[in-house]
Each structure stands twice: as C-alpha cells, then as structure tokens.
N, CA, C and O atoms as CSV, one atom per row, in Angstrom:
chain,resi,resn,atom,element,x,y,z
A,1,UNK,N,N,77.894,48.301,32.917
A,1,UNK,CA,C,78.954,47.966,33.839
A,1,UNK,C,C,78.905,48.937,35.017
A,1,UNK,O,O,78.243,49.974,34.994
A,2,UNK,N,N,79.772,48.467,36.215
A,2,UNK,CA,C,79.396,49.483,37.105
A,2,UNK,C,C,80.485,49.668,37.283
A,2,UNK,O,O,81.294,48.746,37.175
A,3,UNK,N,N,80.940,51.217,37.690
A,3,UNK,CA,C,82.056,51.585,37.868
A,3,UNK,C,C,82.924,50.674,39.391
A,3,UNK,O,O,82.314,50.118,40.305
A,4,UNK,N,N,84.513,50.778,39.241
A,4,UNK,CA,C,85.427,49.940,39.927
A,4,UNK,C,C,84.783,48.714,40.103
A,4,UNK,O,O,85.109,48.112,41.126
A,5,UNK,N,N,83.936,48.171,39.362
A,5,UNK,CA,C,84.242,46.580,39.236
A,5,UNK,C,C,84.554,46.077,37.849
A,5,UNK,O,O,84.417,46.794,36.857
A,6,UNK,N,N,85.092,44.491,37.787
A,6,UNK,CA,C,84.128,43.676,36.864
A,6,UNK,C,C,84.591,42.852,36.619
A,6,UNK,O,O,85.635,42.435,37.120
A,7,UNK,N,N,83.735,42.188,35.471
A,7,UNK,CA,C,83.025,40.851,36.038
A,7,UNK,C,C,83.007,40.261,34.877
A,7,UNK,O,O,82.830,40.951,33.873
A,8,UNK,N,N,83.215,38.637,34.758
A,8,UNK,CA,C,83.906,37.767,34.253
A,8,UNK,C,C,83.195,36.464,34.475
A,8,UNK,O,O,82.916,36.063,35.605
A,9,UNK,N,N,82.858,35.693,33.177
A,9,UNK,CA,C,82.060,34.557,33.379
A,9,UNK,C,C,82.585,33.590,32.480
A,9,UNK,O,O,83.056,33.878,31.379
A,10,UNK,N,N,82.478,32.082,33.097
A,10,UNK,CA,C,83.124,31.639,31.775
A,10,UNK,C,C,82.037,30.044,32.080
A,10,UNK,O,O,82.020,29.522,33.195
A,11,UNK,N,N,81.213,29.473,30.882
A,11,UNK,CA,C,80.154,28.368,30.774
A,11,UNK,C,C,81.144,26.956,30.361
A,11,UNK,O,O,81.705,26.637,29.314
A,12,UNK,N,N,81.058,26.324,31.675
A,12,UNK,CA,C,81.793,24.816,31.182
A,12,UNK,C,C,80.807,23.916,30.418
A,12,UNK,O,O,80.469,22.947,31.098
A,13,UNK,N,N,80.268,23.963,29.232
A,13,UNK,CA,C,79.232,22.727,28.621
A,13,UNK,C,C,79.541,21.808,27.472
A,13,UNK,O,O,78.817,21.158,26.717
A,14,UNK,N,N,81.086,21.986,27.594
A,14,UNK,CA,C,81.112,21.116,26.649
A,14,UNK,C,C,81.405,19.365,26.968
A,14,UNK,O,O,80.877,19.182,28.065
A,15,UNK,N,N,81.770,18.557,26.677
A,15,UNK,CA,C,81.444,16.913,26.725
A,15,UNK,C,C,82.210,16.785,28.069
A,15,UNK,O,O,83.401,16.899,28.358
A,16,UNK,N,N,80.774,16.430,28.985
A,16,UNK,CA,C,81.473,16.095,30.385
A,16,UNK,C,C,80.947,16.832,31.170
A,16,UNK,O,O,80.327,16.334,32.110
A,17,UNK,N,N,81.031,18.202,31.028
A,17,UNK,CA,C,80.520,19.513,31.816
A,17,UNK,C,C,79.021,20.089,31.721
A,17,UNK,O,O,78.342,19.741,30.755
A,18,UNK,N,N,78.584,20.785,32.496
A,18,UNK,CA,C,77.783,21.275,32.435
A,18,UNK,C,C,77.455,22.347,33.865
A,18,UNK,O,O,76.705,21.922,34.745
A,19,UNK,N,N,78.101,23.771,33.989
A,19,UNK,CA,C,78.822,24.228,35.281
A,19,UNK,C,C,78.897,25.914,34.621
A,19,UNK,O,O,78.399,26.450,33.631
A,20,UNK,N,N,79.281,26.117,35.103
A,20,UNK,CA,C,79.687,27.706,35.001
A,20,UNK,C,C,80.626,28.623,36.504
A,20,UNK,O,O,80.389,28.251,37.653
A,21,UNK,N,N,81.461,29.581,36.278
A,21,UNK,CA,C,81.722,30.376,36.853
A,21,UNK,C,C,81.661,32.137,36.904
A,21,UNK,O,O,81.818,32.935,35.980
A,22,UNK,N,N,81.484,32.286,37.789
A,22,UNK,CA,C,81.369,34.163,37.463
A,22,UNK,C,C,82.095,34.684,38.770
A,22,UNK,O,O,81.781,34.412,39.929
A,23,UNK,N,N,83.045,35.424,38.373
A,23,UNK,CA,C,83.720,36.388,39.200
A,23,UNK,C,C,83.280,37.757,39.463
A,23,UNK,O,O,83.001,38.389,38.444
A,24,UNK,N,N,83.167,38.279,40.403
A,24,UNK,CA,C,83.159,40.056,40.557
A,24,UNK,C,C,84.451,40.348,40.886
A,24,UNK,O,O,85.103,39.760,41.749
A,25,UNK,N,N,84.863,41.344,40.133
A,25,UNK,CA,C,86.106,41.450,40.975
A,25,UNK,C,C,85.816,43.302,41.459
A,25,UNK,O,O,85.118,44.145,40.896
A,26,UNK,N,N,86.389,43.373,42.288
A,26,UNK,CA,C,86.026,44.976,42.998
A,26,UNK,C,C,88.033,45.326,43.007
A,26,UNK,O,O,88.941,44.842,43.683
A,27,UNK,N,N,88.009,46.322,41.961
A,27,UNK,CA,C,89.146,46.631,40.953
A,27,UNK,C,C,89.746,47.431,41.866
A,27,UNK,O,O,90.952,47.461,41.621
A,28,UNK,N,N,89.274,48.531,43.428
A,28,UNK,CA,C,89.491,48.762,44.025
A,28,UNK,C,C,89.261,48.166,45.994
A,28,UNK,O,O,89.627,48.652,47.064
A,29,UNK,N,N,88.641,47.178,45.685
A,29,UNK,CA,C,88.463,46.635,47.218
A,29,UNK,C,C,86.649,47.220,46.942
A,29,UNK,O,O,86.156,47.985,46.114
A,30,UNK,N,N,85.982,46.303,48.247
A,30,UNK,CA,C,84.354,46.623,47.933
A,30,UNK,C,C,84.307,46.052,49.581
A,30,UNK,O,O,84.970,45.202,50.176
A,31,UNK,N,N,83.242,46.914,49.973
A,31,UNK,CA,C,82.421,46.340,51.816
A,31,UNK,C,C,81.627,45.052,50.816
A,31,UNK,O,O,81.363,45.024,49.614
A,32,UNK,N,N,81.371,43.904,52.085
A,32,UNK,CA,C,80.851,42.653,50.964
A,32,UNK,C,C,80.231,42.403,52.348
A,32,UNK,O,O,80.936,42.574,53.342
A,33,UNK,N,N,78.845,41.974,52.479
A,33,UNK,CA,C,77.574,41.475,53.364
A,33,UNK,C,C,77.520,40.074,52.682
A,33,UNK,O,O,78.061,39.732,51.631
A,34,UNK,N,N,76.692,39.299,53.580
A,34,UNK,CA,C,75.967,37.934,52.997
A,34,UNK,C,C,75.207,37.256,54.011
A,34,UNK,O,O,75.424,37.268,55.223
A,35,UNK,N,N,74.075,36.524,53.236
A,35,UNK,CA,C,73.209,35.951,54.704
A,35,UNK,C,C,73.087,34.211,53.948
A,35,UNK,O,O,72.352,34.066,52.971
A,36,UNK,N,N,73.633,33.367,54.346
A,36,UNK,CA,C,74.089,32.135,54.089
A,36,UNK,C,C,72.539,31.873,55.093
A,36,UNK,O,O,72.142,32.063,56.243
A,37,UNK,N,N,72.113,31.394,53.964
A,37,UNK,CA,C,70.405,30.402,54.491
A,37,UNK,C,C,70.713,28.466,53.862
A,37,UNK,O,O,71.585,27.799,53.306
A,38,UNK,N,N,69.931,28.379,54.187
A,38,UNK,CA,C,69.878,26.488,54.038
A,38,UNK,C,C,70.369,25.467,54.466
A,38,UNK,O,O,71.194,25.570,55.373
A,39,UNK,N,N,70.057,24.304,54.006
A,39,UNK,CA,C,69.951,23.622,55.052
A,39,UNK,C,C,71.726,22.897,54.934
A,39,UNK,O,O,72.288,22.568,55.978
A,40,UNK,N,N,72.392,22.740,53.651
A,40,UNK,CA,C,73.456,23.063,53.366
A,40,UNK,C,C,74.121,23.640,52.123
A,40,UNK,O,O,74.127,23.221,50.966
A,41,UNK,N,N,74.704,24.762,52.696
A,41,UNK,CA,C,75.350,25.918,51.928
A,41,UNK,C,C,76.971,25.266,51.860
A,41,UNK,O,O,77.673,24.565,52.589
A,42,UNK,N,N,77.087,25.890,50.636
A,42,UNK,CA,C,78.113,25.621,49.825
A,42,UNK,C,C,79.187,26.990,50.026
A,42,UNK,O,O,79.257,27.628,48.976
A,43,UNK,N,N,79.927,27.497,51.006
A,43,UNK,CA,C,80.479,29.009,50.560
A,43,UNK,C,C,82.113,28.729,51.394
A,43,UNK,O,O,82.446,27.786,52.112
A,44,UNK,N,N,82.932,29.987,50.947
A,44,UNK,CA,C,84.137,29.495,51.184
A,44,UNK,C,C,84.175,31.412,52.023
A,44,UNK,O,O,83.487,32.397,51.753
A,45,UNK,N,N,85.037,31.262,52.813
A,45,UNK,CA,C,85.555,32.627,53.351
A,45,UNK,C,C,84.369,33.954,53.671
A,45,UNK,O,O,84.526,35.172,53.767
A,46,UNK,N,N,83.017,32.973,53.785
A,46,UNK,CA,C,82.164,34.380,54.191
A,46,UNK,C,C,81.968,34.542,55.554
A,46,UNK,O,O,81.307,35.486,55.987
A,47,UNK,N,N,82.378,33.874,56.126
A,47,UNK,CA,C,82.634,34.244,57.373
A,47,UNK,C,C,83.533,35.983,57.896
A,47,UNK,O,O,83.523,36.569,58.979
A,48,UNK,N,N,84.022,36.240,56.939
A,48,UNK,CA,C,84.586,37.440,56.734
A,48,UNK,C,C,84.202,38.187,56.273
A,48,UNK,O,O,84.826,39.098,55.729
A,49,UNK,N,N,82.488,37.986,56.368
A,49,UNK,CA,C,82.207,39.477,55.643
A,49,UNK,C,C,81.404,39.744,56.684
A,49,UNK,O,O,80.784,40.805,56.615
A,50,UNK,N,N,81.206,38.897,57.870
A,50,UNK,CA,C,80.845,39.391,59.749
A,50,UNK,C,C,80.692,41.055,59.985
A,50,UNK,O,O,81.890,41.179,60.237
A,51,UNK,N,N,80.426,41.774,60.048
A,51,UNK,CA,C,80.765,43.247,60.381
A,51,UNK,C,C,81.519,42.890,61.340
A,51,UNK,O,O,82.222,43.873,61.575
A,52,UNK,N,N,81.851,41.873,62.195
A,52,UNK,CA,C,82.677,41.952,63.542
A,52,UNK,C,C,83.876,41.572,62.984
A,52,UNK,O,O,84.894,41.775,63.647
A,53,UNK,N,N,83.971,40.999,61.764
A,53,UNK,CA,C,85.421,40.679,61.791
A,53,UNK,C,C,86.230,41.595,61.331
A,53,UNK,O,O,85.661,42.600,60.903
A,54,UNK,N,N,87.812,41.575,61.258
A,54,UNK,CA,C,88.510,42.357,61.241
A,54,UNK,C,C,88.918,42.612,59.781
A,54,UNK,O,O,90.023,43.113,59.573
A,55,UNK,N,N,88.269,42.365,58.960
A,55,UNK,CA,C,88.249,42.399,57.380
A,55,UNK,C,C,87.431,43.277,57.073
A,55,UNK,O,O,86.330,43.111,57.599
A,56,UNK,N,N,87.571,44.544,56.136
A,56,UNK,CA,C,86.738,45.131,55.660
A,56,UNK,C,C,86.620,45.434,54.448
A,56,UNK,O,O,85.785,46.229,54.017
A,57,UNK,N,N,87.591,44.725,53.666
A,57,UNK,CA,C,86.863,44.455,52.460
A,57,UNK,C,C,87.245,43.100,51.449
A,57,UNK,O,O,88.108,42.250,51.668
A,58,UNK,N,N,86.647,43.159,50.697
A,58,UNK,CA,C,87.385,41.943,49.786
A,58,UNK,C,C,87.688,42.123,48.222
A,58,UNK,O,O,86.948,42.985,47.746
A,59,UNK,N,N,88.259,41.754,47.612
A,59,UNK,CA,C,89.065,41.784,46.355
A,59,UNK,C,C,88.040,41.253,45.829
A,59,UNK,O,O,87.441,42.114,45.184
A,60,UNK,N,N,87.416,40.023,45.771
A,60,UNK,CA,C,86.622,39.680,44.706
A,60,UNK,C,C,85.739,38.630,45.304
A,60,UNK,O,O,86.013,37.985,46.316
A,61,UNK,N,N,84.531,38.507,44.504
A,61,UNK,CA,C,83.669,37.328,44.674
A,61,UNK,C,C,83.427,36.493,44.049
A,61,UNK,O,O,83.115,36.937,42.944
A,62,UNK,N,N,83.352,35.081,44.082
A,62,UNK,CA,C,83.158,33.916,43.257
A,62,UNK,C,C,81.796,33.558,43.554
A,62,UNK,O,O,81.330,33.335,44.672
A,63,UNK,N,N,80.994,33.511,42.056
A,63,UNK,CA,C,79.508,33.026,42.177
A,63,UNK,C,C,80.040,31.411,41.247
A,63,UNK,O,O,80.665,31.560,40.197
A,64,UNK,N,N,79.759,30.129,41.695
A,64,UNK,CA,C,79.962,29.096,40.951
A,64,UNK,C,C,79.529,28.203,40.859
A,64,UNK,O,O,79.227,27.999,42.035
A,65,UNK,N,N,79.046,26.979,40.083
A,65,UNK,CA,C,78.642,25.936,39.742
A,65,UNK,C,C,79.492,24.299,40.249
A,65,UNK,O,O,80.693,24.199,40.001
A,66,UNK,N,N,79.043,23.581,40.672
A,66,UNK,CA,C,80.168,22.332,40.618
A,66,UNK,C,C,79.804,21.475,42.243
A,66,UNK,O,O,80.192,20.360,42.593
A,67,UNK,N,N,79.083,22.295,42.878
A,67,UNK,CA,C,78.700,21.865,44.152
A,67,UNK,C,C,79.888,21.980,44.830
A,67,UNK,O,O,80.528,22.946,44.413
A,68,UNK,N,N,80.664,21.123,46.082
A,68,UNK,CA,C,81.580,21.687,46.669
A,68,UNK,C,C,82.829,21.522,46.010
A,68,UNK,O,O,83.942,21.866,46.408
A,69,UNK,N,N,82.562,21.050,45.132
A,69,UNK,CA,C,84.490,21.017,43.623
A,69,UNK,C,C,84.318,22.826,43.420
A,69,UNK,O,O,85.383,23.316,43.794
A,70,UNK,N,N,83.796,23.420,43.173
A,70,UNK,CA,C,83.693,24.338,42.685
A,70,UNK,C,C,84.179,25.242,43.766
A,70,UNK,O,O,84.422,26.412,43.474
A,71,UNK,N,N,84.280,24.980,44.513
A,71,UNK,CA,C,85.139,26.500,45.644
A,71,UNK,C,C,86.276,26.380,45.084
A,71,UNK,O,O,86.960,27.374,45.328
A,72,UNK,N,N,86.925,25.456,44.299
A,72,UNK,CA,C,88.108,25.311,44.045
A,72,UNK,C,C,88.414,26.699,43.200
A,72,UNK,O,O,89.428,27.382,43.342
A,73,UNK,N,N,87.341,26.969,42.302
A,73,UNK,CA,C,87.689,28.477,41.097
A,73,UNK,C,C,88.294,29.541,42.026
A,73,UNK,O,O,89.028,30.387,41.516
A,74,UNK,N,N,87.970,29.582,43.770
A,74,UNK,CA,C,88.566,30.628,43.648
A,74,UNK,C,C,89.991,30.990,44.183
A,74,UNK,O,O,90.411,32.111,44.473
A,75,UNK,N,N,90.907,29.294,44.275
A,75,UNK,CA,C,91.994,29.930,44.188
A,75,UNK,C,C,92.763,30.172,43.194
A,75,UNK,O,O,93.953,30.445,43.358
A,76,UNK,N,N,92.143,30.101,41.917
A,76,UNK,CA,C,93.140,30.437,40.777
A,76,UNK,C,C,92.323,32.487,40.800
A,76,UNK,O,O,92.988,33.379,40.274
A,77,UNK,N,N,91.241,32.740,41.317
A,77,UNK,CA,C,91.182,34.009,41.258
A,77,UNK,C,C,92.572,35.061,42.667
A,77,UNK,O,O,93.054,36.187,42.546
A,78,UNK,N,N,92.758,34.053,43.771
A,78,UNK,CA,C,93.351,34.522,44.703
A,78,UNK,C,C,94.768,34.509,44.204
A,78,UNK,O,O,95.643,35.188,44.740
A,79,UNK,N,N,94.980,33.741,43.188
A,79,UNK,CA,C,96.527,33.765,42.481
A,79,UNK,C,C,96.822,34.516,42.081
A,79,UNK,O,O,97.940,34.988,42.289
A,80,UNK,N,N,95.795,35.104,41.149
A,80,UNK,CA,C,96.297,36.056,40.508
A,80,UNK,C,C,96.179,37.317,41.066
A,80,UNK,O,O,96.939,38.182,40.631
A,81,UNK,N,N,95.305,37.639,42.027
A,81,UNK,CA,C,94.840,38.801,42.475
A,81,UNK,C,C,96.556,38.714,43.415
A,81,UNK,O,O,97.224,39.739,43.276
A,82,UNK,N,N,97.122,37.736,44.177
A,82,UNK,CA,C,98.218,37.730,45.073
A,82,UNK,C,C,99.377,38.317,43.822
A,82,UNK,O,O,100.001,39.352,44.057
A,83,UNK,N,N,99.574,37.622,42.607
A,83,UNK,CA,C,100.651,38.232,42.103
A,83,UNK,C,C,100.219,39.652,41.467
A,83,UNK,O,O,100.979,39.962,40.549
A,84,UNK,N,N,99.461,40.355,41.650
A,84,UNK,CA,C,99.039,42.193,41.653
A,84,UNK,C,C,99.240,42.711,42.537
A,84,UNK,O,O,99.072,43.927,42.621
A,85,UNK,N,N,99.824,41.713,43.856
A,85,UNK,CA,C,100.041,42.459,45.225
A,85,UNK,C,C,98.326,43.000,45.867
A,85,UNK,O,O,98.257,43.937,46.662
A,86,UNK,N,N,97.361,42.437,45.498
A,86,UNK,CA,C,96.467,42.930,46.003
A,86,UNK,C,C,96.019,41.821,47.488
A,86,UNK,O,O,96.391,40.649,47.425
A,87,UNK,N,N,95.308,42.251,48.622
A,87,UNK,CA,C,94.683,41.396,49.069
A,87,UNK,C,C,95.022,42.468,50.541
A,87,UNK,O,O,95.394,43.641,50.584
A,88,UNK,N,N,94.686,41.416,51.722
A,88,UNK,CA,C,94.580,42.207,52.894
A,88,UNK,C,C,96.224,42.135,53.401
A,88,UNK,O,O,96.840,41.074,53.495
A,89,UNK,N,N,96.698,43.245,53.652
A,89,UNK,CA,C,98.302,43.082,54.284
A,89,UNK,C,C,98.328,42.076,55.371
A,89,UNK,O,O,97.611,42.171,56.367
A,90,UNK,N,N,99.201,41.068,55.157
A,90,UNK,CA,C,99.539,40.021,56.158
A,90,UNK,C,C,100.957,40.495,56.645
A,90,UNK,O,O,101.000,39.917,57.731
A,91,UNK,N,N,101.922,41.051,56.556
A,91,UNK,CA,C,102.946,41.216,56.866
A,91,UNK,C,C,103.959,41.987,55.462
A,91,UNK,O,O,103.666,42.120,54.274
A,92,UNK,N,N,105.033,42.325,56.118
A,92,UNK,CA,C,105.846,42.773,55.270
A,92,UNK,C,C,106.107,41.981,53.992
A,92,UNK,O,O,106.616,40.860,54.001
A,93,UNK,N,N,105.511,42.999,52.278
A,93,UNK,CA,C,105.898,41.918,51.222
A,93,UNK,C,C,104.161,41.035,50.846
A,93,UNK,O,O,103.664,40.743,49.758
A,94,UNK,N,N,103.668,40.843,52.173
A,94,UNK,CA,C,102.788,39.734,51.892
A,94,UNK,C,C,101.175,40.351,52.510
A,94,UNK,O,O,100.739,40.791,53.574
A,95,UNK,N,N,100.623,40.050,51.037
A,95,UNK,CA,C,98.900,39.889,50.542
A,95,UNK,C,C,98.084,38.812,50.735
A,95,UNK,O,O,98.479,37.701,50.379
A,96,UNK,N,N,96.705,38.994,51.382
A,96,UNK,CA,C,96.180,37.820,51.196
A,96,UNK,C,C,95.108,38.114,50.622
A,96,UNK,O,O,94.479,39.097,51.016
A,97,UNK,N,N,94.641,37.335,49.554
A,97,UNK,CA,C,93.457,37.891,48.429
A,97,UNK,C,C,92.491,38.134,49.047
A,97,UNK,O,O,92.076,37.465,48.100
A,98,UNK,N,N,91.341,38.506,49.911
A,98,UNK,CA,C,89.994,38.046,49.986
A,98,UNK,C,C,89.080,37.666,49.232
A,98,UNK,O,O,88.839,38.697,48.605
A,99,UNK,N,N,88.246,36.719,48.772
A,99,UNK,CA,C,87.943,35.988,47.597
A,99,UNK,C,C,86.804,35.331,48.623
A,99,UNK,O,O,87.085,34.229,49.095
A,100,UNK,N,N,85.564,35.929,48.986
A,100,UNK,CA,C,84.313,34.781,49.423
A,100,UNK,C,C,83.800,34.524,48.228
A,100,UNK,O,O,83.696,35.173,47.187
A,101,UNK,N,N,83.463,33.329,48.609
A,101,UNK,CA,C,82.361,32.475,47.208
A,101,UNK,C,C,81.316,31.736,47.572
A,101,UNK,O,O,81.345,31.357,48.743
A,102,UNK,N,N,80.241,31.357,46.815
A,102,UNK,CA,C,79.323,30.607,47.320
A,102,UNK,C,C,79.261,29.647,45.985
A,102,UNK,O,O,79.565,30.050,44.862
A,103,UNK,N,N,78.800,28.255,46.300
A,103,UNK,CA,C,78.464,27.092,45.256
A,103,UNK,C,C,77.165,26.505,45.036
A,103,UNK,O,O,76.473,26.088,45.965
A,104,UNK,N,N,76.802,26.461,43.755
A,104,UNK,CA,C,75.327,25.894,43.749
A,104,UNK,C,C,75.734,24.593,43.411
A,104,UNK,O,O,76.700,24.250,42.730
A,105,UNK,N,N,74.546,23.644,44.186
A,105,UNK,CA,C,74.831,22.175,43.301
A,105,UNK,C,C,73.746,21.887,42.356
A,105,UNK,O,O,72.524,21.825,42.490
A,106,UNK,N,N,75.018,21.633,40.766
A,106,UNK,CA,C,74.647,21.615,40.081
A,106,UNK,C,C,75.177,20.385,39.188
A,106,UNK,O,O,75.559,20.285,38.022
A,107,UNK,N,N,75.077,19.800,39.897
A,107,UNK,CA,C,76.044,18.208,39.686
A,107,UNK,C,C,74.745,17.427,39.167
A,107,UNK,O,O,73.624,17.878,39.404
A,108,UNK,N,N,74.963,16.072,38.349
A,108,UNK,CA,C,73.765,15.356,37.848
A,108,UNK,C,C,72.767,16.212,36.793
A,108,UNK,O,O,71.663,15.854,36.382
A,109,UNK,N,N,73.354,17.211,36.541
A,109,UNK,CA,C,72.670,18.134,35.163
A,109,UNK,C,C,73.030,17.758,33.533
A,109,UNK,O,O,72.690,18.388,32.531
A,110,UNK,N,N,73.721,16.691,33.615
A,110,UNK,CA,C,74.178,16.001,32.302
A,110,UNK,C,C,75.412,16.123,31.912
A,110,UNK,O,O,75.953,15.689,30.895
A,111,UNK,N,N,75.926,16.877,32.970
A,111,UNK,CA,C,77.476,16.721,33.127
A,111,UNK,C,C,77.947,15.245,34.100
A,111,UNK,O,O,77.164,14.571,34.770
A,112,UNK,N,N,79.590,14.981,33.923
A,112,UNK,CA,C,80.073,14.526,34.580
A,112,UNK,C,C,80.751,14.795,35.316
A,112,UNK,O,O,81.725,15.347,34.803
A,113,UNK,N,N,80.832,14.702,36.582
A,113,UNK,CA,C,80.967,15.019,37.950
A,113,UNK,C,C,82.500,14.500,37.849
A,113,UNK,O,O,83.228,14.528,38.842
C-alpha cells in the first residue's frame, strides 16, 4: 500500500455483468496529471488536472468499466467524499469532491449492457 492513499475495487460478474470498478482515493488530497489519447476517450472531470487550471488537487480517482454508463461510479464516490466535508471549498459550508475518472469500453464482454 502506499502511504495517504487507498484503494478499493469491486468485480461486477455476476448474471448480466461483466465490469469492474477501482477507486484511488488520496486520504489527504494528491497533484493528479493525465494525457487523454484516442480516438474516443471515455473520462469525466480531467480537464482539471490542466496545470492551468485552478484546481490543484483531487480527492480521488475512478478507474472503470461500463463504457460511458460507468462515469456514473463516480458520483456515489463524490457523495460520500461531500458528506466528510472533503473536496475543493466552493463557498461557506460547501465542498466539491474532485473525482476525475476515465472509462474503458467494455460492453459486449458477456455481460448485459
């Protein structure tokens, strides 16, 4: 394990599925890079990991399965990370999780979609 993170996976294969999710979570905040190649990418909020943007770090990362259904995992990670009070200060009282993710498609693998 590496210190101030971790990390959490859970395999959807049972009748119907065939998918997976994995979280990082950075237990104290983490600097987060990414270089989004192809011809179409699947990712939610990496636009914020820009060095130009005004975000410098993020709460956690979603690696996931499901093609573009699958960005969906990470607002049940931004839920919970919001009721810990964690995320980037939006105002008085109020957090906003940072949570980039990226999706593989992995749809037509003998699951049902």
């Amino acid at each position: 394990m590496i210190d101030k993170f971790a990390i959490g996976h859970h395999t959807a294969d049972e009748d119907g599925w065939l998918t997976g999710t994995t979280v990082v979570l950075a237990t104290e905040g983490a600097t987060g890079g990414v270089d989004v190649r192809g011809g179409a990418p699947g990712t939610r909020e990496t636009d914020l990991l820009d060095p130009t943007a005004m975000v410098d770090r993020v709460d956690a990362v979603v690696l996931t399965g499901g093609s573009a259904f699958g960005l969906a995992a990470a607002d049940g990670v931004m839920t919970g990370l919001e009721s810990r009070g964690r995320g980037w200060p939006a105002g008085p009282g109020l957090a906003v999780p940072i949570v980039p993710g990226a999706v593989l498609f992995d749809l037509g693998r003998g699951g049902d979609p």
